[in-house]
Each structure stands twice: as C-alpha cells, then as structure tokens.
C-alpha positions as CSV (number, residue, x, y, z in Angstrom):
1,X,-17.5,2.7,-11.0
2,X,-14.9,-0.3,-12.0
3,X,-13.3,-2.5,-9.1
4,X,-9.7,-1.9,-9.0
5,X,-9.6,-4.9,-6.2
6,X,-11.9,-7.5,-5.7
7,X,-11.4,-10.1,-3.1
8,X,-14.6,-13.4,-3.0
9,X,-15.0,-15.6,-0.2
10,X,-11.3,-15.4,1.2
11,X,-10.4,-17.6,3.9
12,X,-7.0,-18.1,5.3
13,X,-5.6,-20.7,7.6
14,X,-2.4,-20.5,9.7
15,X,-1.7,-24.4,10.2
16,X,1.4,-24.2,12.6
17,X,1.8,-24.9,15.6
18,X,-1.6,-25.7,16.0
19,X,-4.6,-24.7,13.0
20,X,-6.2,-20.9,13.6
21,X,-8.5,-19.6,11.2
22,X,-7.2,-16.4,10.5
23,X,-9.7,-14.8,7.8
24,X,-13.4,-16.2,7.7
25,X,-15.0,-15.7,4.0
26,X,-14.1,-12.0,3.3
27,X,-15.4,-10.4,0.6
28,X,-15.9,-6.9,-0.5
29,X,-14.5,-4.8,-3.7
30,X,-12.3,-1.7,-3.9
31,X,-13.6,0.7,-6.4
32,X,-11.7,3.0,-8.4
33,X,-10.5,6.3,-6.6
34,X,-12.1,5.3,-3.4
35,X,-10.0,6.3,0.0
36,X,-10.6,2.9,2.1
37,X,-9.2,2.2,5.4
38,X,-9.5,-1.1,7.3
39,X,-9.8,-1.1,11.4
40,X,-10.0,-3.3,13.8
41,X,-8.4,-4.8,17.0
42,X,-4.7,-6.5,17.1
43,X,-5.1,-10.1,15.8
44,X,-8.3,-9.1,14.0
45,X,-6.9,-9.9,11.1
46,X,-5.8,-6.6,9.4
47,X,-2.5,-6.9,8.0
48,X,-3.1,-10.5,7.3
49,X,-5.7,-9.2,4.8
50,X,-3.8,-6.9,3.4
51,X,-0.8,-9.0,2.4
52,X,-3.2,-11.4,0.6
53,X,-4.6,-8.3,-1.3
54,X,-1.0,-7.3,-2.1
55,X,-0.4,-10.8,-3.1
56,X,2.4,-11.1,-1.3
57,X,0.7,-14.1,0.7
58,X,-0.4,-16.4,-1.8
59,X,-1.6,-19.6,0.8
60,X,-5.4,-18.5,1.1
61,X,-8.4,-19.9,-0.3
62,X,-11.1,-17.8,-2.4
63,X,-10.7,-15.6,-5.0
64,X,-8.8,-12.3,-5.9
65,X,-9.5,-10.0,-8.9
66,X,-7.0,-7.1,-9.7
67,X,-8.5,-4.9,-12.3
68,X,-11.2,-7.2,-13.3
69,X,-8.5,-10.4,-14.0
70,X,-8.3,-12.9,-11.4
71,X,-4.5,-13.4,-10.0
72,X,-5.3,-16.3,-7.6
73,X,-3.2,-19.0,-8.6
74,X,-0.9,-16.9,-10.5
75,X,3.1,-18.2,-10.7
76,X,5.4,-15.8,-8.0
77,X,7.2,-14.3,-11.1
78,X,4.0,-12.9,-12.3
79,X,2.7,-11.9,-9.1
80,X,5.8,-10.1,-8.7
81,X,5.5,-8.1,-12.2
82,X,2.1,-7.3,-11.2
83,X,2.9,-6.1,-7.7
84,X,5.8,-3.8,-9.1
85,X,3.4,-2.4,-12.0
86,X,-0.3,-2.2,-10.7
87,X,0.4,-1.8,-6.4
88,X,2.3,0.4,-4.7
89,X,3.0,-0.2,-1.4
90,X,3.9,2.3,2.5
91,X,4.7,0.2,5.7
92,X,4.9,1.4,8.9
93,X,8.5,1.2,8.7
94,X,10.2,3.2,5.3
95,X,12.5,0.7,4.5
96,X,14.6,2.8,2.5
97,X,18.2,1.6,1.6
98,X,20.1,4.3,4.3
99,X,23.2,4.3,2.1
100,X,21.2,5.6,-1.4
101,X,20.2,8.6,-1.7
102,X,16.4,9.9,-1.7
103,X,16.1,9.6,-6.0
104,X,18.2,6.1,-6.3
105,X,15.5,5.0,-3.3
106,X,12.7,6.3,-5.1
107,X,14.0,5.0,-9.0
108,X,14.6,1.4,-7.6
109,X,10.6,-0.1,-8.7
110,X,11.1,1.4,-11.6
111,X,14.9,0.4,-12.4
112,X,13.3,-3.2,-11.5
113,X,10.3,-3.0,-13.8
114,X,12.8,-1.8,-16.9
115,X,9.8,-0.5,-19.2
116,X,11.7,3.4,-19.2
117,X,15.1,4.5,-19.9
118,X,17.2,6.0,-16.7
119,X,16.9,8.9,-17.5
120,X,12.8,8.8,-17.4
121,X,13.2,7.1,-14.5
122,X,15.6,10.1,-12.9
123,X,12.7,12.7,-14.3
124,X,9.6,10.9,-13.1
125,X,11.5,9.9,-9.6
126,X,12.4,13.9,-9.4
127,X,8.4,14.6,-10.5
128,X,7.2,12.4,-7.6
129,X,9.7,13.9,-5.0
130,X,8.5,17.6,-6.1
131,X,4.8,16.7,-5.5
132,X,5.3,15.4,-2.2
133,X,7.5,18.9,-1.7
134,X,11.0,17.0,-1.3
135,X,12.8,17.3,-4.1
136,X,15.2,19.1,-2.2
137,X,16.4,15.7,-0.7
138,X,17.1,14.2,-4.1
139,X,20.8,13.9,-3.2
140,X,21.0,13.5,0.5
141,X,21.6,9.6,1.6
142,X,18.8,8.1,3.2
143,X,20.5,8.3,6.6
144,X,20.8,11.9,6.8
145,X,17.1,12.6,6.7
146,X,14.4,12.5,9.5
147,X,11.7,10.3,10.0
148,X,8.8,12.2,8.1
149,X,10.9,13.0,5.4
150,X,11.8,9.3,4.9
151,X,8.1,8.3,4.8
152,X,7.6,10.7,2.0
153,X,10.2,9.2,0.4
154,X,8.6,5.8,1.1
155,X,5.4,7.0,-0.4
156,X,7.3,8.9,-3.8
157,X,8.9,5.5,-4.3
158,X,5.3,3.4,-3.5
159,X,4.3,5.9,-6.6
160,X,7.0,5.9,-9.3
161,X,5.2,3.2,-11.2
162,X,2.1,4.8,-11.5
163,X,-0.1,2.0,-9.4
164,X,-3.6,1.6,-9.6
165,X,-3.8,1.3,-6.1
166,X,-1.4,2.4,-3.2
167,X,-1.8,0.1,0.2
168,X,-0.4,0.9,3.7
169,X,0.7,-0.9,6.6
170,X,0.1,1.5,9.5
171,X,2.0,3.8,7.4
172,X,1.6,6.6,10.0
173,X,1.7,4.2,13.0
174,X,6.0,5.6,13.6
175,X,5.3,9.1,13.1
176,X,4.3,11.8,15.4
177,X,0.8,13.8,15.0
178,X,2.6,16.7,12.8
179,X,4.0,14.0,10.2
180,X,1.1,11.7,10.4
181,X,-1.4,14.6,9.5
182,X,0.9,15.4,6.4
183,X,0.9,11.8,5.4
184,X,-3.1,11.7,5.6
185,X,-3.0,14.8,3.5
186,X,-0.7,13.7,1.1
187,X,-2.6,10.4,0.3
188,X,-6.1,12.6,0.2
189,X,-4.5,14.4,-2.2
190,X,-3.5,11.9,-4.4
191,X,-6.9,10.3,-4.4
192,X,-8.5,14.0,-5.4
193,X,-6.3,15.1,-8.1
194,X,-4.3,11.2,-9.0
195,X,-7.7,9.6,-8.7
196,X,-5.4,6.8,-7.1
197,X,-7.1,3.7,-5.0
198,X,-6.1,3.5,-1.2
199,X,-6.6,0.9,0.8
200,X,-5.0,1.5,4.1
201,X,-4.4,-0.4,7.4
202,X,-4.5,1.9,10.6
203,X,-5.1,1.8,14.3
204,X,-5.6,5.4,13.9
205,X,-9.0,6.0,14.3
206,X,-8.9,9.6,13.4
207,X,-7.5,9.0,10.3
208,X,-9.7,6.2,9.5
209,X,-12.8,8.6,10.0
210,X,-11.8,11.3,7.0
211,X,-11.8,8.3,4.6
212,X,-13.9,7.4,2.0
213,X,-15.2,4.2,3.9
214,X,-14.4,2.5,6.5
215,X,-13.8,-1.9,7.1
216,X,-14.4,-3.5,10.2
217,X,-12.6,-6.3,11.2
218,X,-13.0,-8.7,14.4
219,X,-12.3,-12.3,14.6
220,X,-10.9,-12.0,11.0
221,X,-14.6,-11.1,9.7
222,X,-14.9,-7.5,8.3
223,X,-18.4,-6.7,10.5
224,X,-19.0,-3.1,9.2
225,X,-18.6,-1.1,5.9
226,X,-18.8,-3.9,3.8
C-alpha cells in the first residue's frame, strides 16, 4: 500500500519567549485509505503536528513527503496549490463565511483552484452536499443553519477538490454526542466507499478507538502506534 503522507525525523522548535522543543524526531507514514487518529494530552503536541503535515507550518526541521514527492522546503505559493488540490481540511470550528450560502461555502476551494468551469463547480459542490444528505441547505445562508449541519458543510467543502487526504482539528470537539457520531460515520464512510486518507486530531477517545490505528503523543513524541 503507497504512503499518501510521510513525515522523517520531524522536530520543531518554538524559540519565543524562551526555546521549547515542541516535536522530538517524529516519524511515521500515512498509507493510502487508512482511518488514522492522533491522541494525546493538551500540549502533547497534537495539533502542532498536524499543521506541519498540512504544511501550513513550514518552520520545522526533517522531512515531509506528500504522495511520494518531498514538499519540505517548497515556496508558500506552491504549498498553497498543493494544500488546496491534494488536503482537505475540518477544524473544530466550521469557519464558514455566515453571509454565503451552504453551495458558495462549499464551491470556494474549488473557485480558488480554477481547474473547472462554475458550473462543474455548482454540480460537484451539489454532489458533495447530497452525499453528506444536505443538499437541501444549498441555498440557505450559512447563518441560518445549526451547528451539525455547518460541520457537514465544513466537511462537503474540505471535499470538493477531491483530496488525497482529509485532516481534522478536533472536528467533533464543538458538537454534541448526536452530531459527533454522524461526523465519525460520515468520515468512515468516505474511507470505505472514497477510499479517502484520514488523519484526525481528537481528544475523543471513543472516536479514536473505531479507527484504523491509533498515534500516541506525550512530550511531543508519538509513544504508541507508530
């Protein structure tokens, strides 16, 4: 089985105010279709780790391979283009623009990557919305919707590019048991008939148990699952 994600002997260093040693040598390699969730205490390192694998934090040391090329040391511009193509992304929080609607929130990645026309955009954004069972929504504003359906609109925009691999941020950390249940199904589903790569953060220890596998982090060393 290919590595979608590879990370070699990452460490990273937070230098102000005084120096810390975040992440200590991490290593380990996300395979293709696998259902990964990282766990671990607050200030373990977690979300640190997962903004350097989402190379939105580019001050680390080590290596990191996205789909067998190595991106460390790439220019932001390029980062960016491979962010918006190949990783999709759920935080904890939907950050949706609350004055678009559901389909201009879930269109915007694509609009930004440019490779379809609008109207393939519209279609795929509408496909994406009737998977996750809210196409419905399409038209609403952002504002007018409640908190699970937003997430599903976070994850249906996370998706619109087709990513290799989808990450989350404690993505059902704001969501009661009901939603966070249907977000865990949503993204088991996707691995099972998408054959999509997940790689999420969670405190949920529940949810971290149906995964594939499971990282340990403490002290900003994954200790188990490796």
């Amino acid at each position: 089985m290919s590595a979608v994600l590879e990370a070699r002997n990452i460490d990273k260093f937070f230098r102000k105010p005084v120096e810390y040693h975040v992440l200590k040598d991490i290593s380990f390699v996300l395979p293709e279709g696998q259902f990964t969730s990282i766990i671990g205490k607050s200030g373990s390192g977690k979300s640190t780790l997962l903004y350097i694998l989402s190379t939105m934090d580019t001050d680390y040391e080590g290596s990191l391979y996205l789909k067998g090329d190595l991106i460390t040391g790439s220019s932001y511009k390029h980062l960016a283009s491979l962010r918006n193509e190949y990783i999709g992304f759920v935080f904890q929080f939907h950050y949706l623009l609350l004055e678009f609607t559901v389909l201009d929130n879930v269109m915007l990645p694509a609009l930004k990557l440019g490779v379809k026309s609008v109207e393939e955009i519209r279609y795929d954004a509408m496909e994406k919305l009737r998977m996750l069972h809210i196409d419905k929504l399409a038209l609403k504003r952002a504002s007018r919707i409640s908190g699970g359906e937003k997430q599903r609109v976070a994850i249906a925009r996370a998706l619109i590019n087709n990513p290799a691999i989808l990450m989350g941020d404690e993505p059902t950390g704001n969501l009661d048991s009901y939603n966070s249940e249907n977000v865990f199904q949503i993204f088991k589903q996707l691995r099972e008939e998408e054959g999509l790569s997940l790689l999420v953060v969670t405190h949920d220890q529940d949810f971290a148990h149906r995964t594939d596998r499971i990282l340990e982090m403490e002290d900003g060393r994954i200790i188990n699952g490796n």
